[in-house]
C-alpha positions as CSV (number, residue, x, y, z in Angstrom):
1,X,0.0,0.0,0.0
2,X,1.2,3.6,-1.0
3,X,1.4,6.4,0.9
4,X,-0.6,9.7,-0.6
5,X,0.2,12.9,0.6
6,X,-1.9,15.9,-0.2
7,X,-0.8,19.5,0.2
8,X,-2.9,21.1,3.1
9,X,-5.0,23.5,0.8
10,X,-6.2,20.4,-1.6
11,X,-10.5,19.8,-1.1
12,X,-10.8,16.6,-0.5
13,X,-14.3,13.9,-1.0
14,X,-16.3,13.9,2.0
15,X,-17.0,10.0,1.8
16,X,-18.6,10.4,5.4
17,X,-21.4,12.5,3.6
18,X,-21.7,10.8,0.6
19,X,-21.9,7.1,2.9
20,X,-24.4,9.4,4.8
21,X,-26.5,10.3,2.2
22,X,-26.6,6.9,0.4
23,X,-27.6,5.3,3.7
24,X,-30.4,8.5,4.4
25,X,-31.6,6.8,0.9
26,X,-32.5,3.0,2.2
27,X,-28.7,2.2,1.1
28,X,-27.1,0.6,4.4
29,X,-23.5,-0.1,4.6
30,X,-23.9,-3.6,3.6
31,X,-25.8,-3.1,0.6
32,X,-23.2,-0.3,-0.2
33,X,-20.4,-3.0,0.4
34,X,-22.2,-6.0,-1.8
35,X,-22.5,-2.8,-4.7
36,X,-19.1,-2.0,-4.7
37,X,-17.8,-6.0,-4.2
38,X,-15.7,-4.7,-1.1
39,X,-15.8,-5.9,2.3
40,X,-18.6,-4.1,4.5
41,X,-15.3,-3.4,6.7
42,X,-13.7,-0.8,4.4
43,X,-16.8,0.9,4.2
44,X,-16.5,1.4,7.6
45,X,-13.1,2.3,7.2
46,X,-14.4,4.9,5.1
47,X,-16.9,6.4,7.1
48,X,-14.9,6.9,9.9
49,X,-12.4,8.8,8.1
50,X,-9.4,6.3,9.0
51,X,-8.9,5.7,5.5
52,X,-9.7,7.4,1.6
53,X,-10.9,4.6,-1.2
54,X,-8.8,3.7,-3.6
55,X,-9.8,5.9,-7.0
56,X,-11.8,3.2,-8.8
57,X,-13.2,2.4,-5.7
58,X,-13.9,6.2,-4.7
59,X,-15.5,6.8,-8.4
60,X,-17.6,3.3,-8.3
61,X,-19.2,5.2,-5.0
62,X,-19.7,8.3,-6.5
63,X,-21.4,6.9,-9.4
64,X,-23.5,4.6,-6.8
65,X,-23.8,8.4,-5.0
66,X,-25.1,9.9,-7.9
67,X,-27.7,7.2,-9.2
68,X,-29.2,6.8,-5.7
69,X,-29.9,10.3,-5.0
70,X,-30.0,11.8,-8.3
71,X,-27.9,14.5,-7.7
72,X,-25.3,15.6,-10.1
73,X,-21.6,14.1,-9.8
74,X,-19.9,17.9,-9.8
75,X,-22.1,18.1,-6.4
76,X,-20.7,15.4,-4.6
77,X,-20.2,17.0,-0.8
78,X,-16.5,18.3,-0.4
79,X,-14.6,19.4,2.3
80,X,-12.1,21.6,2.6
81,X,-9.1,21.2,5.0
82,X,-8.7,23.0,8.5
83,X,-6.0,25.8,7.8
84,X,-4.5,25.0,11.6
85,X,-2.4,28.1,12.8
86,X,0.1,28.6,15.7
């Protein structure tokens, strides 16, 4: 497994939100994890923020986002990183 390092100002996916939203639509994290053909546990792993999907993995689960709630894909929920000062 790589390492990815992101420079502090980069927006990043907010998979929480978009695993929120897809469960807020009937979707639970099993069903997500049987849709993607990926353990249940990495969706977790997801969720909780203790790890990013790899890319096919993060754009199967937008597209799975984006036909569940009908929303457009350049809408899928960002965040932006905390600018920490000293």
């Amino acid at each position: 497994m790589s390492t990815v390092y992101r420079r502090s100002n980069e927006p990043r996916t907010d998979w929480f939100r978009v695993l929120t939203d897809l469960n807020r639509s009937g979707l639970g994290n099993r069903a997500v994890a049987r849709r993607l053909k990926v353990p249940k546990t990495r969706i977790l792993g997801w969720k909780t923020d203790d790890h990013e999907p790899r890319h096919s993995d993060g754009e199967r689960l937008i597209a799975l986002w984006v036909e569940v709630t009908g929303h457009a894909r350049e809408d899928v929920p960002i965040r932006m990183p905390y600018a920490w000062s000293g």
